[in-house]
DRENDO-1510 file (C-alpha; in Angstrom, 1 decimal, always signed):
<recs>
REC; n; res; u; v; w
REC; 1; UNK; -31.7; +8.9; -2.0 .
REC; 2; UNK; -27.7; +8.1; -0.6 .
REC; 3; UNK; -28.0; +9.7; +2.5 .
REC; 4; UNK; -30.0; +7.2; +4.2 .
REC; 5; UNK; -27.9; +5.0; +2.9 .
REC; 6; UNK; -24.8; +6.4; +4.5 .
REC; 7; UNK; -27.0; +6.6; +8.2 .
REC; 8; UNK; -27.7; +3.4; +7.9 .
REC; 9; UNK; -24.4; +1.9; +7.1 .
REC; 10; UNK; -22.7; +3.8; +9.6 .
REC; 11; UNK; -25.2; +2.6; +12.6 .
REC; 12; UNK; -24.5; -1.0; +11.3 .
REC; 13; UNK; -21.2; -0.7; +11.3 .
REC; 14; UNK; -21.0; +0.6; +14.9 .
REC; 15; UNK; -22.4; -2.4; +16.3 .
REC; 16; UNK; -20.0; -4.9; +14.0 .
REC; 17; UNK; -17.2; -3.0; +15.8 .
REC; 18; UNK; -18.6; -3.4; +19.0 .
REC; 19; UNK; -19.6; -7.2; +19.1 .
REC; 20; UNK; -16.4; -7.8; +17.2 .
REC; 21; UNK; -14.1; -5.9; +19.5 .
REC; 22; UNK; -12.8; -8.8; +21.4 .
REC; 23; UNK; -11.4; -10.9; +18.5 .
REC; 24; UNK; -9.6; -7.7; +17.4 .
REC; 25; UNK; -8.0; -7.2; +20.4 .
REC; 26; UNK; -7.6; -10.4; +21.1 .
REC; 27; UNK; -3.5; -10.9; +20.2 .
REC; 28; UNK; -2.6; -9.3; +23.9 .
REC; 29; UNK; +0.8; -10.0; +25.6 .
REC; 30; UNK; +0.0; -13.7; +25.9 .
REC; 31; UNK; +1.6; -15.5; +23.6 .
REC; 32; UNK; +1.9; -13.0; +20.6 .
REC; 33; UNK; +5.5; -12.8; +20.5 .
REC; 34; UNK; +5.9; -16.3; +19.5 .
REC; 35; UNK; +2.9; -15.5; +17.5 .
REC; 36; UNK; +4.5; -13.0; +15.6 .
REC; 37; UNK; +8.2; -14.7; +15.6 .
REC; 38; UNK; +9.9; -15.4; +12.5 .
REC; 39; UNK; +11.0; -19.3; +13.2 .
REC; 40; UNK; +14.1; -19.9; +10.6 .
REC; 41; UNK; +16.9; -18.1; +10.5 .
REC; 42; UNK; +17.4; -15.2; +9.3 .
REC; 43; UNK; +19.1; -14.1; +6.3 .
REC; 44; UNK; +23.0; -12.6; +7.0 .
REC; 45; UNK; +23.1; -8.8; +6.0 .
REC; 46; UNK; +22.9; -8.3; +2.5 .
REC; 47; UNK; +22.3; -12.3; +1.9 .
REC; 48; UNK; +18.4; -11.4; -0.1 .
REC; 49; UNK; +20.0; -9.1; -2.9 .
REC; 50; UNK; +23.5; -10.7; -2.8 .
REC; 51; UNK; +21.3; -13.8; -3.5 .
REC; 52; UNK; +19.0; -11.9; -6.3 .
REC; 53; UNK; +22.2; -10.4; -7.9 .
REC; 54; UNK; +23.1; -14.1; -8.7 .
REC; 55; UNK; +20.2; -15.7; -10.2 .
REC; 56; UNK; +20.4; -12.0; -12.3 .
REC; 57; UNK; +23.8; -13.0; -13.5 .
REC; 58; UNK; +23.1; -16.5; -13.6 .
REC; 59; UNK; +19.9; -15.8; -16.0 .
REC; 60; UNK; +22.5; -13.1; -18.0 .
REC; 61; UNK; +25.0; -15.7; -18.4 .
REC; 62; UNK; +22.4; -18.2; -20.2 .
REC; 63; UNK; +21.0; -15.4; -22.2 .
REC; 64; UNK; +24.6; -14.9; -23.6 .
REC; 65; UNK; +24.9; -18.4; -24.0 .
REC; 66; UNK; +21.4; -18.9; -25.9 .
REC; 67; UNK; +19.7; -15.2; -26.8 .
REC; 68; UNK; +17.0; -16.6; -29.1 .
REC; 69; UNK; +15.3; -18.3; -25.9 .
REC; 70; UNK; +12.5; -17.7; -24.4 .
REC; 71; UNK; +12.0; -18.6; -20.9 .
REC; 72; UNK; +15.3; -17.6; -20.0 .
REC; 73; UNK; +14.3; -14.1; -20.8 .
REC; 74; UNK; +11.1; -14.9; -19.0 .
REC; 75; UNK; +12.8; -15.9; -15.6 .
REC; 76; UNK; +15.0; -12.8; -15.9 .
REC; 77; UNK; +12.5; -10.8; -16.7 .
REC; 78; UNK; +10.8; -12.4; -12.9 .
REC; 79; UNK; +14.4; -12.2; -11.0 .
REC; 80; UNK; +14.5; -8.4; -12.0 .
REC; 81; UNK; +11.2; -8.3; -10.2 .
REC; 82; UNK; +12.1; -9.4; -7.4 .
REC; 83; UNK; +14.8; -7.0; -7.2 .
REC; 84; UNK; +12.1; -4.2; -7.4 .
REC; 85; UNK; +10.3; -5.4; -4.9 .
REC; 86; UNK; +13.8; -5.8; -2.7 .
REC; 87; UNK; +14.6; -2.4; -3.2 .
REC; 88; UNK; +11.8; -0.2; -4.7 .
REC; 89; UNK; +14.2; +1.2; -7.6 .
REC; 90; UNK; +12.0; +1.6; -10.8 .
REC; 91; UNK; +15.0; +1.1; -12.9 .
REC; 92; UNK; +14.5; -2.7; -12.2 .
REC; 93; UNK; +10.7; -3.1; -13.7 .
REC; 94; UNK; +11.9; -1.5; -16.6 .
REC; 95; UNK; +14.5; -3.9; -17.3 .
REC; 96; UNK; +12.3; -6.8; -16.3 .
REC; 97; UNK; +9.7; -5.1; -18.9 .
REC; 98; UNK; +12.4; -4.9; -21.5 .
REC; 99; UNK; +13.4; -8.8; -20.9 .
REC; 100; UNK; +9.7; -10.3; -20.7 .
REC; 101; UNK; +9.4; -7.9; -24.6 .
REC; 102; UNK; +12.2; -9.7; -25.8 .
REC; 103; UNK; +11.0; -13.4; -24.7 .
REC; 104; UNK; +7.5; -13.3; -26.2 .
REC; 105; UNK; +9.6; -11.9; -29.1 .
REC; 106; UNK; +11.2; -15.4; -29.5 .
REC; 107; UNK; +8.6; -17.5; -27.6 .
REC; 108; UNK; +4.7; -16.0; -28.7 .
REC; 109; UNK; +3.0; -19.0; -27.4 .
REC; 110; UNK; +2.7; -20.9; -24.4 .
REC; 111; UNK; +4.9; -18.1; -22.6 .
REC; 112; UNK; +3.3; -17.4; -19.1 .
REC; 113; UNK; +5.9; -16.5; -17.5 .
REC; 114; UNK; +6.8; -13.2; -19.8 .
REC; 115; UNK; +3.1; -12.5; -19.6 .
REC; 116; UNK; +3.1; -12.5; -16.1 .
REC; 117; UNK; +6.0; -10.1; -16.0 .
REC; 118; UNK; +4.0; -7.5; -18.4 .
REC; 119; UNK; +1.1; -7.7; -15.8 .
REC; 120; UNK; +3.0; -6.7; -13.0 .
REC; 121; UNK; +5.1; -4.1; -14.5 .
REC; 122; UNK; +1.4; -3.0; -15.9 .
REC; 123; UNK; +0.3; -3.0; -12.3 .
REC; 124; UNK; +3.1; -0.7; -10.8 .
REC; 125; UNK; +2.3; +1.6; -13.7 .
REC; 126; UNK; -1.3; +1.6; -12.3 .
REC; 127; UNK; -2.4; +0.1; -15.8 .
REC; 128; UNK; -5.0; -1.9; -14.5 .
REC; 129; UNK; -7.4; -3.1; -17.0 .
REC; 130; UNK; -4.4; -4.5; -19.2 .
REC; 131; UNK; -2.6; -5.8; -16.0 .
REC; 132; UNK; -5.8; -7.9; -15.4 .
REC; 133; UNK; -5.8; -8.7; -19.1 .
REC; 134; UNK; -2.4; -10.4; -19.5 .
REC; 135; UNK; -2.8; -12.0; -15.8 .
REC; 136; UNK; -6.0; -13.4; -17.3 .
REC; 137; UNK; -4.3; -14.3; -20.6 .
REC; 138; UNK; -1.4; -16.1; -18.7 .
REC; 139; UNK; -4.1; -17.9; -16.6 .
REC; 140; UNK; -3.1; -20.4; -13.6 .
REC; 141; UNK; -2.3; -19.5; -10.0 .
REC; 142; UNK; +0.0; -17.0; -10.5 .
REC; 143; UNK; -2.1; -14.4; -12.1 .
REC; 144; UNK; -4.7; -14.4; -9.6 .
REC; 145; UNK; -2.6; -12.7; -7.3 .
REC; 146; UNK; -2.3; -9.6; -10.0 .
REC; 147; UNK; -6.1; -9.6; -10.8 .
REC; 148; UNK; -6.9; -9.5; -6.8 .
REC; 149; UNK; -4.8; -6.5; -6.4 .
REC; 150; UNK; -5.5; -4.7; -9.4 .
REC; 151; UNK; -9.2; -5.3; -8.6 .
REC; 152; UNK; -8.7; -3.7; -5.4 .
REC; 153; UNK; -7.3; -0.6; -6.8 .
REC; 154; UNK; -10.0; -0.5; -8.7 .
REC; 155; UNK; -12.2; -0.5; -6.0 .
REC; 156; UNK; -14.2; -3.9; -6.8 .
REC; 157; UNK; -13.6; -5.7; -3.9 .
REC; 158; UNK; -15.6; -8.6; -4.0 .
REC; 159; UNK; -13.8; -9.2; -7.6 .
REC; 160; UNK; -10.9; -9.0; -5.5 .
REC; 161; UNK; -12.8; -11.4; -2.5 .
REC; 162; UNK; -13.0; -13.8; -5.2 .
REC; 163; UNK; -9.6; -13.8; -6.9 .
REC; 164; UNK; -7.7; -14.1; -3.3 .
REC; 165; UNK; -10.1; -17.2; -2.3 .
REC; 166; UNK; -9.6; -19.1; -5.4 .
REC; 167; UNK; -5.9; -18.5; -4.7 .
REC; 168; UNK; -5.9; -19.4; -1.5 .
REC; 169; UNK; -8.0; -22.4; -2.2 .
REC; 170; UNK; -5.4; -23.7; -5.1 .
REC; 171; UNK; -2.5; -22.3; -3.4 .
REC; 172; UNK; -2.5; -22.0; +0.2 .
REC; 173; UNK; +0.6; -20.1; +1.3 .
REC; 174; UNK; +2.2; -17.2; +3.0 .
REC; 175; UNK; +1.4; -14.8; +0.3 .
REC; 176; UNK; -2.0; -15.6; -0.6 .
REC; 177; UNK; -3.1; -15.6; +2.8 .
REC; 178; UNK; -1.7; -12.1; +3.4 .
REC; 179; UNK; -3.4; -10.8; -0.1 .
REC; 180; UNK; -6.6; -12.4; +1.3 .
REC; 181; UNK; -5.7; -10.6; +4.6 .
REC; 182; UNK; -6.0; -7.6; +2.5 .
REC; 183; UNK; -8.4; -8.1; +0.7 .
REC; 184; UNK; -10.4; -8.5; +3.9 .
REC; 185; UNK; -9.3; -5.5; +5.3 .
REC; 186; UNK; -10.6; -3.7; +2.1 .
REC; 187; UNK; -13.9; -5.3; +3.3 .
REC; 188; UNK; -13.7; -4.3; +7.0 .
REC; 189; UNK; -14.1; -8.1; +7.5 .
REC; 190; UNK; -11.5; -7.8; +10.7 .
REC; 191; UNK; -12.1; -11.3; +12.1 .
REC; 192; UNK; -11.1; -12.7; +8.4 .
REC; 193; UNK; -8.1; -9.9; +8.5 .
REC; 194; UNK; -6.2; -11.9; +12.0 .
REC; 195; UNK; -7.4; -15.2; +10.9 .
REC; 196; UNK; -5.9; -15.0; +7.4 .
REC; 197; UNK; -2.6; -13.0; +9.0 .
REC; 198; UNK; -2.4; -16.1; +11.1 .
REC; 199; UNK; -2.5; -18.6; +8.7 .
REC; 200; UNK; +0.1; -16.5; +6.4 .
REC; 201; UNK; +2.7; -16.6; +9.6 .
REC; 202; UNK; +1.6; -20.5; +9.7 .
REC; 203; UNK; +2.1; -21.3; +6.7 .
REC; 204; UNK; +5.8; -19.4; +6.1 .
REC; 205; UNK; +8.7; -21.8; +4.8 .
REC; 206; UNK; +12.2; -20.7; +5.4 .
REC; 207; UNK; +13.5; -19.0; +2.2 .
REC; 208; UNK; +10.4; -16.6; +1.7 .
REC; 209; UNK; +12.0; -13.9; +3.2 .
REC; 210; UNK; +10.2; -11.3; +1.0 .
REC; 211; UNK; +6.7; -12.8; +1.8 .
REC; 212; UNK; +7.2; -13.2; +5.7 .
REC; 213; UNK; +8.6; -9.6; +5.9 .
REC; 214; UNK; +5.4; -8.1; +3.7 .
REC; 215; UNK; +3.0; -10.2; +5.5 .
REC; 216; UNK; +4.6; -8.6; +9.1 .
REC; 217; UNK; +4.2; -5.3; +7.6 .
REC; 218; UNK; +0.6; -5.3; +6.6 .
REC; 219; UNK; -0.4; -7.0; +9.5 .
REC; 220; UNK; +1.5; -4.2; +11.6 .
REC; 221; UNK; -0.4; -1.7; +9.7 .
REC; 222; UNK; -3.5; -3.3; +10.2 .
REC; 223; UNK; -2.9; -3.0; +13.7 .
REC; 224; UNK; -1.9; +0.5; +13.5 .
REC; 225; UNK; -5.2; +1.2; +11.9 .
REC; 226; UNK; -7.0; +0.1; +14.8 .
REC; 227; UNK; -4.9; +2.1; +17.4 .
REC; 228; UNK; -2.7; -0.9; +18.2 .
REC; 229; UNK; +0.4; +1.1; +18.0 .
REC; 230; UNK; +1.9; -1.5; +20.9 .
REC; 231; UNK; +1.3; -4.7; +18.7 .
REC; 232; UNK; +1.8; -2.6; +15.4 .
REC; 233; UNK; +5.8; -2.1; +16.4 .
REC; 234; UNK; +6.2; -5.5; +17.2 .
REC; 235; UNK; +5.1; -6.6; +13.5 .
REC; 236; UNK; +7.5; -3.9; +12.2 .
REC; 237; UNK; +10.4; -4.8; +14.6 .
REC; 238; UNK; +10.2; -8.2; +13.2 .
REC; 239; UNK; +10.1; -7.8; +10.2 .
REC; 240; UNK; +12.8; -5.4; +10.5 .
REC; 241; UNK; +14.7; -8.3; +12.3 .
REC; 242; UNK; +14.2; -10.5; +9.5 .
REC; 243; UNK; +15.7; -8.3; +7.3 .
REC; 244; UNK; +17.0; -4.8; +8.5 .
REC; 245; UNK; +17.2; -2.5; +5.4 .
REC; 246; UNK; +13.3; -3.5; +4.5 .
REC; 247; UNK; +12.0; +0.1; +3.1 .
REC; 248; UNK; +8.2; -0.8; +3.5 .
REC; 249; UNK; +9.0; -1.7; +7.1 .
REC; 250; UNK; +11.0; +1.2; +7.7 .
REC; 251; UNK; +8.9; +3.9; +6.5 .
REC; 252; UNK; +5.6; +2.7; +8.5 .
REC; 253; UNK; +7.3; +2.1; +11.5 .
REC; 254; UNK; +8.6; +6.1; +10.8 .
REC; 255; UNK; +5.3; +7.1; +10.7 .
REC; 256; UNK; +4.2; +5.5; +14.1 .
REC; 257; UNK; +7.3; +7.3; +15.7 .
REC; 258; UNK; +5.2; +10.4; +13.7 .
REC; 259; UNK; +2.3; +9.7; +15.1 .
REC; 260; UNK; +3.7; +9.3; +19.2 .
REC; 261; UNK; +5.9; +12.5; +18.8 .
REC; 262; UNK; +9.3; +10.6; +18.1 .
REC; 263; UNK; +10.4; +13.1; +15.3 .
REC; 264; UNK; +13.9; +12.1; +15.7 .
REC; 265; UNK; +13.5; +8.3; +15.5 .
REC; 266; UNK; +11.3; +8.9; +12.7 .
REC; 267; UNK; +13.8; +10.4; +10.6 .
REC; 268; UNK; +16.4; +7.9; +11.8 .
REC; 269; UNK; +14.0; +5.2; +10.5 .
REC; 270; UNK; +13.6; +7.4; +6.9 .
REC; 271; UNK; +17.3; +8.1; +6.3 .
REC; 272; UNK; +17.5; +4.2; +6.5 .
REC; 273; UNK; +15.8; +3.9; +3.6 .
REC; 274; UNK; +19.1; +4.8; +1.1 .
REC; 275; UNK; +16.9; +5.6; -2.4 .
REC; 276; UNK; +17.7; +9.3; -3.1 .
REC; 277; UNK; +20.0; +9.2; -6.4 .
REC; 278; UNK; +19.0; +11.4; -9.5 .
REC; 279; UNK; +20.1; +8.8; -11.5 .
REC; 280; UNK; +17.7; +6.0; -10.3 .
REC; 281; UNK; +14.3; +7.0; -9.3 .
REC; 282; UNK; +12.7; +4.9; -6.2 .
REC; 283; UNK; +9.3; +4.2; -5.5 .
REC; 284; UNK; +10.1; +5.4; -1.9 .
REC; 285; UNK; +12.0; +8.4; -2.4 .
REC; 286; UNK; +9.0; +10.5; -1.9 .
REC; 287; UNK; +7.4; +8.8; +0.5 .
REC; 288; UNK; +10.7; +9.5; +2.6 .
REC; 289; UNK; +10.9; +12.8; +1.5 .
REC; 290; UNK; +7.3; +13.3; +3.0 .
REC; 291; UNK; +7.8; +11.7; +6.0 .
REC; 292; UNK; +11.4; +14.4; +6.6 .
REC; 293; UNK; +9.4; +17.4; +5.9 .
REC; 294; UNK; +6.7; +16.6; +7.9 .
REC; 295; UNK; +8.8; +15.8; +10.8 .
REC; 296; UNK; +10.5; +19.0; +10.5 .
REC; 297; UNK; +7.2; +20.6; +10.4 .
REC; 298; UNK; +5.6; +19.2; +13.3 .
REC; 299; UNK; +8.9; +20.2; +15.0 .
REC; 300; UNK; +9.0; +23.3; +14.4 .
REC; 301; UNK; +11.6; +23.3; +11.7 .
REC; 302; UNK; +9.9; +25.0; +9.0 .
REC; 303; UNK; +12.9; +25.8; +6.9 .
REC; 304; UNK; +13.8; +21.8; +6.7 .
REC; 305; UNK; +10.5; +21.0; +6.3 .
REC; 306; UNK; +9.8; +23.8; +3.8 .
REC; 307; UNK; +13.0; +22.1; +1.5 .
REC; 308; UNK; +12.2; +18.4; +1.8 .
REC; 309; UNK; +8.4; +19.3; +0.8 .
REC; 310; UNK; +10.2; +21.1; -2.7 .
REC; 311; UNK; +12.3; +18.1; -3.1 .
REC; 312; UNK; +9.4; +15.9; -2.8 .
REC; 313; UNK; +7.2; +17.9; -5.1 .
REC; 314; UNK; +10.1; +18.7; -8.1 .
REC; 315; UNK; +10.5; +14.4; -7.4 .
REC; 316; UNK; +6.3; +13.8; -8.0 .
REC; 317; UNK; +6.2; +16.6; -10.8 .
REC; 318; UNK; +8.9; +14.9; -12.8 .
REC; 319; UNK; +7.5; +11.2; -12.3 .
REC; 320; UNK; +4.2; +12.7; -13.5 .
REC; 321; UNK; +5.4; +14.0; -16.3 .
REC; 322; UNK; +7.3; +11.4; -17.8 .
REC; 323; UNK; +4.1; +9.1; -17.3 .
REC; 324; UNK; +6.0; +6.0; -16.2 .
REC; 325; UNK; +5.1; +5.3; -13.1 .
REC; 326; UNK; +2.1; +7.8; -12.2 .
REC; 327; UNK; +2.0; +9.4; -9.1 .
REC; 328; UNK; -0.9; +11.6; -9.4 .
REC; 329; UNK; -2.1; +10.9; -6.5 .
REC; 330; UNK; +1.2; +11.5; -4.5 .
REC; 331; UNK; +1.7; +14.6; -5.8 .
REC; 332; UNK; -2.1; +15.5; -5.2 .
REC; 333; UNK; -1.9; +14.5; -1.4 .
REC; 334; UNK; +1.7; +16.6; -1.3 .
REC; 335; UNK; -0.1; +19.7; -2.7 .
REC; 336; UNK; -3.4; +19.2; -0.4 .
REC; 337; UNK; -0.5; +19.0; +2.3 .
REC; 338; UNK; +1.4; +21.8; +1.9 .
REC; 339; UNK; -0.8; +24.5; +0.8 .
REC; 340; UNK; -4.7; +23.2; +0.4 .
REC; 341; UNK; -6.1; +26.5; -0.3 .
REC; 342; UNK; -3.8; +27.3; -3.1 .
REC; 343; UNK; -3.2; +23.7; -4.5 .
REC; 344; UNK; -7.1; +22.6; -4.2 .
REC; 345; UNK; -7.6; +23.5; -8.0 .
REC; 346; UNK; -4.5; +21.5; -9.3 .
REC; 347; UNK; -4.7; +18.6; -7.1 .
REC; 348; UNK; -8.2; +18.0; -7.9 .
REC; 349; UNK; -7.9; +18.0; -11.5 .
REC; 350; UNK; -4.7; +15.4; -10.9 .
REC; 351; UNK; -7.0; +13.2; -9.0 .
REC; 352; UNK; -10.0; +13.2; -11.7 .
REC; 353; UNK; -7.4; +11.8; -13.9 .
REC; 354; UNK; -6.2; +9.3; -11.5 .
REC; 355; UNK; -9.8; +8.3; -11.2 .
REC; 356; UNK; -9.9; +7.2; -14.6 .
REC; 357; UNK; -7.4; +4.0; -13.5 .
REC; 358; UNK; -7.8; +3.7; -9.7 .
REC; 359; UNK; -11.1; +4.0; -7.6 .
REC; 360; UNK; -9.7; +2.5; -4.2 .
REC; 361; UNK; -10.3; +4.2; -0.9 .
REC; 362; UNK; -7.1; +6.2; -0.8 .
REC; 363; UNK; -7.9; +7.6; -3.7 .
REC; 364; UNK; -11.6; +8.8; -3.2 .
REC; 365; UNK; -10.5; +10.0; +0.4 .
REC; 366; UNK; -7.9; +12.1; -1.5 .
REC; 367; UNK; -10.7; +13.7; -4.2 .
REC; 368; UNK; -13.1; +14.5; -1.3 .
REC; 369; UNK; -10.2; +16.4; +0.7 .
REC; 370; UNK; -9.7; +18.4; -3.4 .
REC; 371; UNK; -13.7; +18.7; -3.3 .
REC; 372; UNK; -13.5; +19.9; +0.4 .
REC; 373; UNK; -11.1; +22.9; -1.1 .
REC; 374; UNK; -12.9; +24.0; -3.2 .
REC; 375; UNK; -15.9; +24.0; -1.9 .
REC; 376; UNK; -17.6; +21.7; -3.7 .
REC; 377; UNK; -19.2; +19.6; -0.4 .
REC; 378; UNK; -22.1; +17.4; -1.7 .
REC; 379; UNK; -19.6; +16.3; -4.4 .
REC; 380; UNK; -17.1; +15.1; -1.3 .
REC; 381; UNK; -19.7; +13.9; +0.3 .
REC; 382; UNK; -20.6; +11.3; -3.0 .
REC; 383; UNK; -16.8; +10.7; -3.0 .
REC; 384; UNK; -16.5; +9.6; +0.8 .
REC; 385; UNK; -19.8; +7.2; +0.1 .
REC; 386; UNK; -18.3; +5.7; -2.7 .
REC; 387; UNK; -14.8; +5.4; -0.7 .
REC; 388; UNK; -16.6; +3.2; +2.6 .
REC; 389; UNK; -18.9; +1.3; +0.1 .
REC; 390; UNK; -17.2; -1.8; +0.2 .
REC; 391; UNK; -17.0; -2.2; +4.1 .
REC; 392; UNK; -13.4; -0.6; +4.6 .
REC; 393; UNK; -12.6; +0.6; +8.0 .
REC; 394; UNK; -10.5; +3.4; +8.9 .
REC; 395; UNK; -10.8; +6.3; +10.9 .
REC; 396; UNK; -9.4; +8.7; +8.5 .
REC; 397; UNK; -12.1; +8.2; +6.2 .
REC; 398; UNK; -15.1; +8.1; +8.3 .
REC; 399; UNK; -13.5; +11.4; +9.8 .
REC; 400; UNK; -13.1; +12.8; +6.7 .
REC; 401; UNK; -16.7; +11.9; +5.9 .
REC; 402; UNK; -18.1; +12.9; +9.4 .
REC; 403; UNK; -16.3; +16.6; +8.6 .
REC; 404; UNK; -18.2; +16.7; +5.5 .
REC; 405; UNK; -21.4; +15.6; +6.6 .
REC; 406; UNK; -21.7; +18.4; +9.3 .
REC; 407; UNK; -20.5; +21.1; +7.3 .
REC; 408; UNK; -23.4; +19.7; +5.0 .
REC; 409; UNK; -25.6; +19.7; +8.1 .
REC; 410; UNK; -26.5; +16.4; +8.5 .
REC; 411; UNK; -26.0; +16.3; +11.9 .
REC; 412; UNK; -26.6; +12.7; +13.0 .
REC; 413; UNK; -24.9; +11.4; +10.2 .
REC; 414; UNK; -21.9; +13.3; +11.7 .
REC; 415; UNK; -21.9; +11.9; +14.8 .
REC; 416; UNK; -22.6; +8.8; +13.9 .
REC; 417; UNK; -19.2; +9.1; +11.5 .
REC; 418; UNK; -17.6; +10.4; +14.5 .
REC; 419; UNK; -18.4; +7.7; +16.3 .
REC; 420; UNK; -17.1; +5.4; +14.0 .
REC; 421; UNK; -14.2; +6.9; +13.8 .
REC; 422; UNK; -13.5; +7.0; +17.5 .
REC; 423; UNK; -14.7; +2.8; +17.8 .
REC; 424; UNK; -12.4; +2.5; +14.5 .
REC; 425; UNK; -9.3; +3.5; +16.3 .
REC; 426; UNK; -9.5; +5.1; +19.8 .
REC; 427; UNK; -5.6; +6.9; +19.6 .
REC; 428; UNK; -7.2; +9.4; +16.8 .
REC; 429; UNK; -5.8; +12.7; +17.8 .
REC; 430; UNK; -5.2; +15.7; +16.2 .
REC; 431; UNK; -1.6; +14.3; +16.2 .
REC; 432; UNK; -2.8; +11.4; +14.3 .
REC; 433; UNK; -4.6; +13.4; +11.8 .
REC; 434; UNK; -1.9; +15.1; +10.8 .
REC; 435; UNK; +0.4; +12.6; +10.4 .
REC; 436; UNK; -2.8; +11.0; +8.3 .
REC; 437; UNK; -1.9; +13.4; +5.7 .
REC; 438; UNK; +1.1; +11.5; +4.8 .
REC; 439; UNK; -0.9; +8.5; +2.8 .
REC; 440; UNK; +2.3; +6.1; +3.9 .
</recs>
């Protein structure tokens, strides 16, 4: 009954790319680097967390001052966020958990602000349902942005579609354009996608370093996506230049030197990330760990690759089993990475668990590839169905699909996926594949 279903879809979506193709390639050498151009100045080197590191202290000091408050715990618990985001170090969302605790502790009602905390620390946890739950409970703009996401992890994108446009609609800005941007891309709406990146540049104000710099990022990675590997570094160079040390930055603009055979600068771009301390786990140490052992590997170093893919596994293992933070998928993709004949069993029982929280694309990609091991096929093939149903396009996945389908037989269907695949992003080589694995 699905597998006309899937035909269909893909023939549909062949001719969207087709008559779309000019908008998407529309941001050419005229104009775009004032396009993509941060226009107020940039922060001096180390200005962002200096800057954080005071409004932490100057929260602390009031806390000191007044510890049966409330919404001084509150905005702590929110500077301490920021300082996760700023550096990816999960030490800093369990402080800002411990702080929003304490401030619905002394202030139950009429305390958004701690509930808004909770939600996003229940978000990076991949606690989705309750993240929704206290962003809903907090109500107002600010939990929209928490729902949207969390939907999208979920894999309900037009819950998602509709959180981002009420956000948009109440608070137009540089970060809820980029989530609708995102949320669009999720869709495969790609006309929306450059539209709503354009408004986010548009609409920056000097002093949102930390939105202008995501909002680069995503829109790079959008482009590299689409085989845009030329405007891809320019978003990633620029955000760079906005603020140099930025790991999300750093570790996409890594994998495009990955994917053109610039192992070196790769690893230069990695190492820049500084997160790898035992005594402070990082939301990027493994992704960096990754990206060093598959540079190695591609190489030819299979003895460095062969000890940053242990230190990255013993890194997943232990964030799995302490449950803080997840990571089932990581360590899943590692496993399918490094040995998928003999880690097929273990990383697909990881990802039926992870399924329980998180249905997004990435995810459903990374169960068929587990499925694909072990030789369950029409099971993969359900997975990959259920990973393009809500529009998203991205020539991993339809490869991944189109594999599938022939080994199933379904010849046309194959081709078509192909096809897709090819229109999706014409630079996707076995190079590209490979570097695919990475889930960066």
């Amino acid at each position: 009954m699905n597998r006309p279903r899937l035909v269909l879809a893909a023939g549909a979506v062949i001719a969207l790319i087709v008559t779309a193709g000019v908008g998407v390639w529309s941001a050419t050498a005229d104009g775009r680097a004032s396009q993509f151009r941060y226009r107020y100045e940039r922060p001096a080197k180390g200005a962002v967390l200096a800057a954080l590191q005071q409004e932490i202290a100057f929260y602390q000091a009031r806390i000191a001052r007044n510890p049966a408050g409330g919404l001084d715990l509150a905005a702590l618990g929110q500077a301490y966020l920021k300082m996760a985001r700023a550096t990816g170090d999960l030490t800093w969302f369990l402080l800002a958990e411990q702080a929003a605790q304490r401030s619905l502790a002394n202030l139950r009602v009429h305390n958004t602000g701690a509930l808004l905390v909770l939600a996003k620390v229940a978000e990076a946890r991949h606690e989705f349902s309750t993240a929704i739950r206290l962003a809903r409970q907090a109500s107002g703009v600010d939990g929209l942005a928490i729902i949207s996401t969390a939907e999208l992890a979920r894999g309900r994108v037009a819950e998602a579609r509709r959180a981002a446009q009420t956000l948009v609609e109440r608070s137009p800005g540089v970060g809820s354009y980029t989530l609708r941007a995102l949320v669009a891309i999720a869709g495969g709406r790609d006309q929306d996608v450059l539209a709503d990146f354009r408004h986010a540049l548009a609409a920056e104000e000097a002093g949102e370093t930390a939105g202008s710099v995501y909002a680069r990022t995503l829109w790079g990675r959008f482009y590299y996506q689409r085989g845009r590997l030329d405007l891809a570094r320019e978003l990633y160079l620029e955000a760079l230049r906005i603020l140099p040390q930025y790991p999300l930055a750093l570790v996409n603009l890594a994998e495009l030197e990955l994917r053109q055979g610039k192992y070196r600068a790769a690893e230069d771009h990695l190492t820049r990330v500084v997160t790898l301390t035992a005594a402070s786990p990082n939301v990027y140490d493994h992704v960096v760990l990754r990206g060093l052992a598959r540079s190695h590997e591609l190489r030819g170093d299979r003895s460095g690759a062969r000890r940053f893919w242990e230190t990255a596994e013993s890194r997943l293992r232990r964030d799995v089993t302490s449950g803080a933070f997840g990571h089932r998928r990581e360590l899943a993709i590692l496993l399918l990475s490094r040995d998928p004949a003999r880690n097929a069993a273990e990383a697909l029982s990881l990802l039926r668990e992870e399924l329980q929280v998180r249905r997004d694309p990435d995810t459903l990609d990374a169960y068929a590839w587990a499925l694909m091991q072990t030789g369950r096929w029409e099971e993969a093939s359900a997975a990959m169905r259920d990973a393009l149903a809500g529009g998203i396009r991205e020539a991993r996945l339809f490869y991944r699909a189109a594999l599938i389908e022939r080994h199933l037989g379904h010849t046309d269907a194959a081709q078509r996926l192909f096809a897709l695949a090819a229109h999706t992003d014409p630079t996707f080589d076995q190079r590209a594949r490979t570097v695919a694995g990475l889930g960066l």
